[in-house]
VORO-395505 format. One record per residue (C-alpha): residue number from 1; residue in three letters; z, y, x. Coordinates in Angstrom, 3 decimals, m for minus. Example, Ala and Ser with C-alpha at 12.3 -4.5 7.8 and 13.67 -1.06 7.14 Angstrom:
<atoms>
ATOM 1 ALA 7.800 m4.500 12.300
ATOM 2 SER 7.140 m1.060 13.670
</atoms>
This chain:
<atoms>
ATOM 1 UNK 155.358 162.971 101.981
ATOM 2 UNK 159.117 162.074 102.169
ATOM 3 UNK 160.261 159.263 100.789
ATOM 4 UNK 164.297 158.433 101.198
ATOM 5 UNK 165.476 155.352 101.212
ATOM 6 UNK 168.912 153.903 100.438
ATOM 7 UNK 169.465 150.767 100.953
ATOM 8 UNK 172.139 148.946 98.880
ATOM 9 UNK 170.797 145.976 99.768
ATOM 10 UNK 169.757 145.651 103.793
ATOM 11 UNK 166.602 144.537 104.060
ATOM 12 UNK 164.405 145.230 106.638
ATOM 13 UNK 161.119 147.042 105.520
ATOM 14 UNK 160.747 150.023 107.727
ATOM 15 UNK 160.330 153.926 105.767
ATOM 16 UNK 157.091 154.337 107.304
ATOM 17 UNK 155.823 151.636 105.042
ATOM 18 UNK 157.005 153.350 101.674
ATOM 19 UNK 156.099 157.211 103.065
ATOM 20 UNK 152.124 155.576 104.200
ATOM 21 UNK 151.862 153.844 100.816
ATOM 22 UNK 153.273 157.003 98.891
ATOM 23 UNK 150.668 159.156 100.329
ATOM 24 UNK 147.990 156.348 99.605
ATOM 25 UNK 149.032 157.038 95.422
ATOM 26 UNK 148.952 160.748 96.289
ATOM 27 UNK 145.755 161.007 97.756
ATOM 28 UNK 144.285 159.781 95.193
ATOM 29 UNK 145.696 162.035 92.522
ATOM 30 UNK 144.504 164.489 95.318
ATOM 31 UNK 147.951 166.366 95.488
ATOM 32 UNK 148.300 167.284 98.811
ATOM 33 UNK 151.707 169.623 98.451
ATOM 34 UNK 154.792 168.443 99.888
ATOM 35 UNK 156.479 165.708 97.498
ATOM 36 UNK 159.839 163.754 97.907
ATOM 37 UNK 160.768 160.737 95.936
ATOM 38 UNK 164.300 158.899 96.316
ATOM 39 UNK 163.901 154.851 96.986
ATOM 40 UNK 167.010 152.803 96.315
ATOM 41 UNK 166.643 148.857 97.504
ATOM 42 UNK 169.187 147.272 94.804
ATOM 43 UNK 169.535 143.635 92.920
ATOM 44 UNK 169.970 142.450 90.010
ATOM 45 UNK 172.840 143.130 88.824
ATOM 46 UNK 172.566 147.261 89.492
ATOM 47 UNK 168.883 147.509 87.932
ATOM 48 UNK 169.886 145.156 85.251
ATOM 49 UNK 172.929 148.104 84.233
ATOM 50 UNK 170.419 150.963 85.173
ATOM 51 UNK 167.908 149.138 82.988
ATOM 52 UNK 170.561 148.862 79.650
ATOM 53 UNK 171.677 152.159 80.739
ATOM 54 UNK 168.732 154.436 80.531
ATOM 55 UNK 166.384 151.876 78.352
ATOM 56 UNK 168.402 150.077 76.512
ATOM 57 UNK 167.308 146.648 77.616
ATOM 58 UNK 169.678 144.423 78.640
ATOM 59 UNK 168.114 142.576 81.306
ATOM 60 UNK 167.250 142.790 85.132
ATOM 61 UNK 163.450 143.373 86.368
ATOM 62 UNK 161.392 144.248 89.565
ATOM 63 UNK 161.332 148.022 89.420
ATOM 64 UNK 162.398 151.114 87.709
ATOM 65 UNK 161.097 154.552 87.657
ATOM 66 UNK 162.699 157.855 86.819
ATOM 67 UNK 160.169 161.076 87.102
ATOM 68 UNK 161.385 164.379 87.290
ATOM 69 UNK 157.979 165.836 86.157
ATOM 70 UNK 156.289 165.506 83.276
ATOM 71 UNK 152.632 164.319 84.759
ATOM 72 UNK 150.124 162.674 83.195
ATOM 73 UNK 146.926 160.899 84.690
ATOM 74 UNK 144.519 163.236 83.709
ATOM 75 UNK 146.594 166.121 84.733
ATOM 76 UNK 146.363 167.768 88.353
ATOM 77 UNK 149.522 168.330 89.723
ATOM 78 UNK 150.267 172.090 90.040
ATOM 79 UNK 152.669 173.374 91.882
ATOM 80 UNK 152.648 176.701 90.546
ATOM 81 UNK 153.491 175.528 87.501
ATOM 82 UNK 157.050 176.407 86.059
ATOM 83 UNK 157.926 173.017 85.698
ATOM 84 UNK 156.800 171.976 89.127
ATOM 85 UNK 159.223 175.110 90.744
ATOM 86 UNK 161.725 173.533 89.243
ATOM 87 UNK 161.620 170.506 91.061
ATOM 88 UNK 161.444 172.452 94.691
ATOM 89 UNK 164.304 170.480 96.783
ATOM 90 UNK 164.716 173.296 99.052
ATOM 91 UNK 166.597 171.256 101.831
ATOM 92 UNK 163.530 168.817 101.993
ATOM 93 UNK 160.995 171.708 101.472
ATOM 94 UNK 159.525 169.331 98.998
ATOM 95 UNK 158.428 168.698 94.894
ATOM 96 UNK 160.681 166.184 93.935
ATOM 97 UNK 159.108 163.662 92.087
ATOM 98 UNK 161.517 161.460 91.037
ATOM 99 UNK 163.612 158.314 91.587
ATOM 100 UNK 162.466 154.565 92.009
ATOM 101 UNK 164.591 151.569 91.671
ATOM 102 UNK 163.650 148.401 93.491
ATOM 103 UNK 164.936 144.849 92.566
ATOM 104 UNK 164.819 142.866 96.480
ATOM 105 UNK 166.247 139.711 95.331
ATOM 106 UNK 163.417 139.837 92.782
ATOM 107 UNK 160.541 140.817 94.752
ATOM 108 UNK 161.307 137.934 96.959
ATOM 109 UNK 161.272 135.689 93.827
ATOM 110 UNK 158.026 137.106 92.706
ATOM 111 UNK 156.555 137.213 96.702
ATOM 112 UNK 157.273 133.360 96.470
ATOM 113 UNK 155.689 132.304 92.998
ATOM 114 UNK 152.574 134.394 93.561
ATOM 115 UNK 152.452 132.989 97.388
ATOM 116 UNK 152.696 136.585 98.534
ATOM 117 UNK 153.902 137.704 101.604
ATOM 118 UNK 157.004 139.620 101.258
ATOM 119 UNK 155.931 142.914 102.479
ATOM 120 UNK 153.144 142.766 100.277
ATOM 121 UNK 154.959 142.577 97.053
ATOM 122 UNK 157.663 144.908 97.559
ATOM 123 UNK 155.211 147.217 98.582
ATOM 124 UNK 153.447 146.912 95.135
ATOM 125 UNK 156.124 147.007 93.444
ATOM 126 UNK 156.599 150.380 95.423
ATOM 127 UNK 152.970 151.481 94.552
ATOM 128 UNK 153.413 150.456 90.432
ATOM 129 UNK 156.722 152.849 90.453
ATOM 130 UNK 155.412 155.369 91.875
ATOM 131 UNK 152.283 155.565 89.497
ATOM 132 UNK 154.779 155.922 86.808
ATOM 133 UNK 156.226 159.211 88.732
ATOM 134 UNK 152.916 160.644 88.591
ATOM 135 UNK 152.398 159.856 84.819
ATOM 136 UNK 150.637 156.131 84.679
ATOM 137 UNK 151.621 154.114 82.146
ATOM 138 UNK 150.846 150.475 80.744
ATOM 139 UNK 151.770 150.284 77.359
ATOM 140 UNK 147.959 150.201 75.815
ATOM 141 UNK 145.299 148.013 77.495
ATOM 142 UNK 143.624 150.759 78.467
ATOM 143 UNK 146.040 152.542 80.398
ATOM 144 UNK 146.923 149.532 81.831
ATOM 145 UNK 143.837 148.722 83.524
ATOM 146 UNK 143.448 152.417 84.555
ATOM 147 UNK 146.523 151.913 86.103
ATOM 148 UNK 145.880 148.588 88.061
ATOM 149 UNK 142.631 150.332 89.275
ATOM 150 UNK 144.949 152.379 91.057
ATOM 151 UNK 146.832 150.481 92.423
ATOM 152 UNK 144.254 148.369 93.729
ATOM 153 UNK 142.901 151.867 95.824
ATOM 154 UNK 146.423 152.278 96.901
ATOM 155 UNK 146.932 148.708 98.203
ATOM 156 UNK 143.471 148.616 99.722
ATOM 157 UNK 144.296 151.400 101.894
ATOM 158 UNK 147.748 150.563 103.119
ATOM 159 UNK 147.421 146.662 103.714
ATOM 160 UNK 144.712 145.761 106.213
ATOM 161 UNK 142.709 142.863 105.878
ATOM 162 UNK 145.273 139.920 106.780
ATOM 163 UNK 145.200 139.173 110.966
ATOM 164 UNK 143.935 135.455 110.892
ATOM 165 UNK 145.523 132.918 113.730
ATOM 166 UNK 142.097 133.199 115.581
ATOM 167 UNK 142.540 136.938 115.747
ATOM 168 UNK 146.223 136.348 116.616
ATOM 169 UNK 145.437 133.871 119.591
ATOM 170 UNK 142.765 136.539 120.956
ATOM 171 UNK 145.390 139.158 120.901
ATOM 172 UNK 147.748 137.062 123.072
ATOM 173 UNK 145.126 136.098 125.632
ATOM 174 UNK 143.906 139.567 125.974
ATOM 175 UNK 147.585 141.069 126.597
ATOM 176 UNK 147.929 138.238 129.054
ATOM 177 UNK 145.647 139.822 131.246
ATOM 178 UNK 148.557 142.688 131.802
ATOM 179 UNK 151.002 140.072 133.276
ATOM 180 UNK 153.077 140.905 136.471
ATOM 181 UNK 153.490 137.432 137.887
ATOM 182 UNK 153.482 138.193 142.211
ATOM 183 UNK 155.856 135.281 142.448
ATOM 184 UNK 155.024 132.653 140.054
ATOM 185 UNK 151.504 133.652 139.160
ATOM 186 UNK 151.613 132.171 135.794
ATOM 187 UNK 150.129 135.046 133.752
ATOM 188 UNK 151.665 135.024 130.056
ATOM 189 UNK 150.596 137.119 126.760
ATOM 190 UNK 152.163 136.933 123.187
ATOM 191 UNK 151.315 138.578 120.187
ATOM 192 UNK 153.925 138.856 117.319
ATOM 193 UNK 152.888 139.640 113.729
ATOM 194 UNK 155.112 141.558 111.434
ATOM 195 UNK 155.439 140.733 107.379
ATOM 196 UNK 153.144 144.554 107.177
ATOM 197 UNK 150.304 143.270 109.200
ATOM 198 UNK 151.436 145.329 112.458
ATOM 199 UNK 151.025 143.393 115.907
ATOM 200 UNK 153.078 143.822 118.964
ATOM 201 UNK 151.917 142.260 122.015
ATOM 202 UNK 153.410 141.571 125.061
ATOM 203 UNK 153.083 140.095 128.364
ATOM 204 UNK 155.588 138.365 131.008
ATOM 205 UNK 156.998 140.484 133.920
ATOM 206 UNK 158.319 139.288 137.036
ATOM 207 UNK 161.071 141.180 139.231
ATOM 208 UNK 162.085 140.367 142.917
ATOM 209 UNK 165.692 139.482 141.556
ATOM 210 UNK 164.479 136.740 139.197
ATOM 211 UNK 167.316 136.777 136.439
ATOM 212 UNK 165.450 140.244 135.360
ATOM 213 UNK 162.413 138.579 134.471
ATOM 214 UNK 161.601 138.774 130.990
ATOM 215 UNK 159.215 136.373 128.982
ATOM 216 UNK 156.257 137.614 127.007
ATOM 217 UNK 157.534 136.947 123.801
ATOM 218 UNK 160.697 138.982 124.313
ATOM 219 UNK 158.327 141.595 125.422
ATOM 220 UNK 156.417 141.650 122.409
ATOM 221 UNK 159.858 141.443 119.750
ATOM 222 UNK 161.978 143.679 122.120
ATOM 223 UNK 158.726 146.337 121.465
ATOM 224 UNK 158.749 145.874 117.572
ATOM 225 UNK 162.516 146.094 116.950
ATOM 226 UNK 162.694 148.852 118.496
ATOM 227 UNK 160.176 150.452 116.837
ATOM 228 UNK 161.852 149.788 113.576
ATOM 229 UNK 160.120 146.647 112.578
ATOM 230 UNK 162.274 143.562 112.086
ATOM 231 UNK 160.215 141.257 109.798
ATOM 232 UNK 157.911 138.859 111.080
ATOM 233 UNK 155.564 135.734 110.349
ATOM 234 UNK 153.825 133.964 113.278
ATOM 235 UNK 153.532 134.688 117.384
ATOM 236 UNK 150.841 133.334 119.167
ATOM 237 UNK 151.066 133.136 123.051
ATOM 238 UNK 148.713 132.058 125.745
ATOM 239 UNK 149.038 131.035 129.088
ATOM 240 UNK 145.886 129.829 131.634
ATOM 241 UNK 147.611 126.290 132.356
ATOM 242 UNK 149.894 124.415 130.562
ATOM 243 UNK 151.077 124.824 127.164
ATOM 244 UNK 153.260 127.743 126.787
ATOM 245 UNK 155.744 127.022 124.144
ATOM 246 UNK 158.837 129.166 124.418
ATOM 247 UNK 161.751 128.612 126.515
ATOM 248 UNK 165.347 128.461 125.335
ATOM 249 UNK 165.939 132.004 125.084
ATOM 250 UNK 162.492 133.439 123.714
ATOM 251 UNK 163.158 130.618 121.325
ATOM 252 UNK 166.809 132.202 120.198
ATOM 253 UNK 166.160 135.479 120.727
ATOM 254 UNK 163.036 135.378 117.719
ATOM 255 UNK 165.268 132.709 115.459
ATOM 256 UNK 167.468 136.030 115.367
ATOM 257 UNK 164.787 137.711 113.324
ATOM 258 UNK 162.437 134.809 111.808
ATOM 259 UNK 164.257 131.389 112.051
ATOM 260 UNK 161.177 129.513 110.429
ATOM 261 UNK 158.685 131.908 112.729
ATOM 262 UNK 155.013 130.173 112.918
ATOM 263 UNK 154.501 129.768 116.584
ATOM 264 UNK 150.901 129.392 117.646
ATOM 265 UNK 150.165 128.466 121.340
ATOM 266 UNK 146.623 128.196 123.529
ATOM 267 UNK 146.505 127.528 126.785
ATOM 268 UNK 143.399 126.176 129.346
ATOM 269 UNK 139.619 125.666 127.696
ATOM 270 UNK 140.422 126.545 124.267
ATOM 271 UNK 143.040 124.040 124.067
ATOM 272 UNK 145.723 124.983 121.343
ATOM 273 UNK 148.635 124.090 119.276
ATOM 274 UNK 151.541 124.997 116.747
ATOM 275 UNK 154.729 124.215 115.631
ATOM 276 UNK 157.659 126.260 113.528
ATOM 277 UNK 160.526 127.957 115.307
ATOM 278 UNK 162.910 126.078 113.397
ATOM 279 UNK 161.296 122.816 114.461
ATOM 280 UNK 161.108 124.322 118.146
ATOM 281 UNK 164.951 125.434 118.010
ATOM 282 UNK 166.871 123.075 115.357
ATOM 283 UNK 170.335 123.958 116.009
ATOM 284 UNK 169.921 128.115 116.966
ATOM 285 UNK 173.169 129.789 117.220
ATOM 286 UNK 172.146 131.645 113.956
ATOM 287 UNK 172.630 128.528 111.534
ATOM 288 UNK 175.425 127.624 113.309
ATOM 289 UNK 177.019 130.736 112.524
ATOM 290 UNK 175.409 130.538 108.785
ATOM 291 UNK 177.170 126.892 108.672
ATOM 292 UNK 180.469 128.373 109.556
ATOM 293 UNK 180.464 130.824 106.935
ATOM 294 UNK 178.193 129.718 104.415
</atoms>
C-alpha cells in the first residue's frame, strides 16, 4: 500500500499513519494487490473550489474523494480486469485507486466539537474517503450503515485502545531503570505520548563532561521527532526522590512541539503530580516569537 501525501497545508501526521490505516480498509475488502492512492492535506478554501468544481456545491467540507475505478462493495477487486490495467501506475508498480482531499482546518474543528483527539479524526476522515475509492457510499440508510460498519473494523484496527496516565506513569518508571547516572545517581525515565497513541520513552544520561548530559525527556522527544512523529499530548516522568518536573530546557525544548503538553510526574512511594507545559513554561520563546508576528 502506497499512499502519497502532499501537504498544502503542513501539518504533522506522519505517512505511516495514512499507508497502516489504508491497508486496514483494504484488508477488509481482502485486496491484497499493490494499490496507490494520492492524499492532499488542504483547507477550506481549496476543497470548497474542488467541491463547486467537480460537484457543484458551493461550500467547503471535511473530505473529498475522487476514484479512478469503478468498485462497488459487493464487488472483489480484480486486477485482471480491463478496467483495473488501466489504472497500473507503472512508476509506483501499483493500482491506482484514486485521489482524496482532506480539509485540516476542518478536521481540527470537528476533532474539537466531538472531543476527539486530533489524530483520531483526521484519520477517519482518511478511512470514510477511502471507502468511497473502493465503492462505499451513504446516500440510502442502508448503505450508510454498511459503510460505518466499516469503518468501525478499520478504526478498531489502527487506533489502539487509548494509553491511560496510569499506563503512562508505568512506562516512565520502567524506562527509568535504563538511566546512566555514575555521577549524580539520580536515575530519570519519561515517557512521551504522541496524538496516534505511539510512546517514546526515554531515560537521562550522564557524560564525564557534564554540559553533554541530556535529560530524559529530551531523550524520549529527540527519539520521536526523529522518527517522524511530531504531535503529542502528555509526558509522564519519574524519578526515585524528589519530584521531577522538567528543567528549563526539557521545558522549551517540548513547548517547541506541544506548548499546552500534559505533564504527569511520580516520584518516591507512589507519590505523583501534574501540571500543563504552558503553566510550567509561561513565557517559552515560541509565544514570544508568535507575539511578535502574530
Amino acid at each position: 500500500m502506497i499512499v502519497q501525501v502532499e501537504r498544502r497545508v503542513p501539518f504533522p501526521m506522519p505517512e505511516r499513519a495514512f499507508n497502516e490505516a489504508a491497508r486496514a480498509c483494504l484488508r477488509l475488502q481482502g485486496i491484497n494487490a499493490p494499490c496507490l492512492i494520492n492524499l492532499v492535506l488542504t483547507d477550506d478554501l481549496d476543497i470548497r473550489e474542488a467541491n463547486r468544481t467537480w460537484r457543484g456545491i458551493d461550500r467547503t467540507t471535511d473530505v473529498l474523494s475522487f476514484p479512478s475505478l469503478s468498485l462497488a462493495p459487493n464487488r472483489l477487486f480484480d486486477p485482471s480486469a480491463p478496467g483495473a490495467q488501466a489504472a497500473w501506475d507503472c512508476d509506483a508498480g501499483a493500482f491506482f485507486l484514486g485521489d482524496i482531499l482532506l480539509n485540516i482546518p476542518q478536521a481540527l474543528r470537528q476533532a474539537a466539537q466531538f472531543s476527539h483527539t486530533i489524530h483520531r479524526e483526521i484519520i477517519y476522515l482518511f478511512v470514510h474517503g477511502v471507502f468511497h475509492l473502493l465503492g462505499y457510499d451513504h446516500h440510502a440508510k442502508e448503505d450508510q450503515q454498511r459503510m460505518r460498519n466499516q469503518e468501525k473494523q478499520a478504526l478498531e484496527a489502527v487506533n489502539p485502545a487509548p494509553v491511560s496516565d496510569e499506563q503512562l506513569l508505568a512506562l516512565a518508571r520502567a524506562a527509568r531503570e535504563f538511566a546512566h547516572t555514575p555521577y549524580s545517581n539520580y536515575k530519570v525515565g519519561a515517557a512521551l505520548l504522541a496524538h496516534d497513541g505511539t510512546v517514546y520513552t526515554g531515560c537521562n544520561i550522564e557524560n564525564a563532561s557534564f554540559g553533554l548530559t541530556n535529560c530524559a525527556e529530551r531523550t524520549a522527544v529527540f527519539k520521536a521527532v526523529s522518527e517522524g512523529n511530531t504531535a503529542f499530548e502528555a509526558i509522564a516522568i519519574a524519578a526515585d526522590r524528589t519530584a521531577p518536573w522538567p528543567c528549563g530546557a526539557c521545558r522549551q525544548v517540548l513547548s517547541e512541539f506541544a506548548p499546552r503538553l500534559r505533564v504527569l510526574i511520580s516520584w518516591g512511594e507512589g507519590q505523583t503530580d501534574s501540571s500543563t507545559l504552558d503553566r510550567l513554561l509561561p513565557h517559552s520563546f515560541l509565544s514570544f516569537q508568535e507575539d511578535l508576528h502574530g
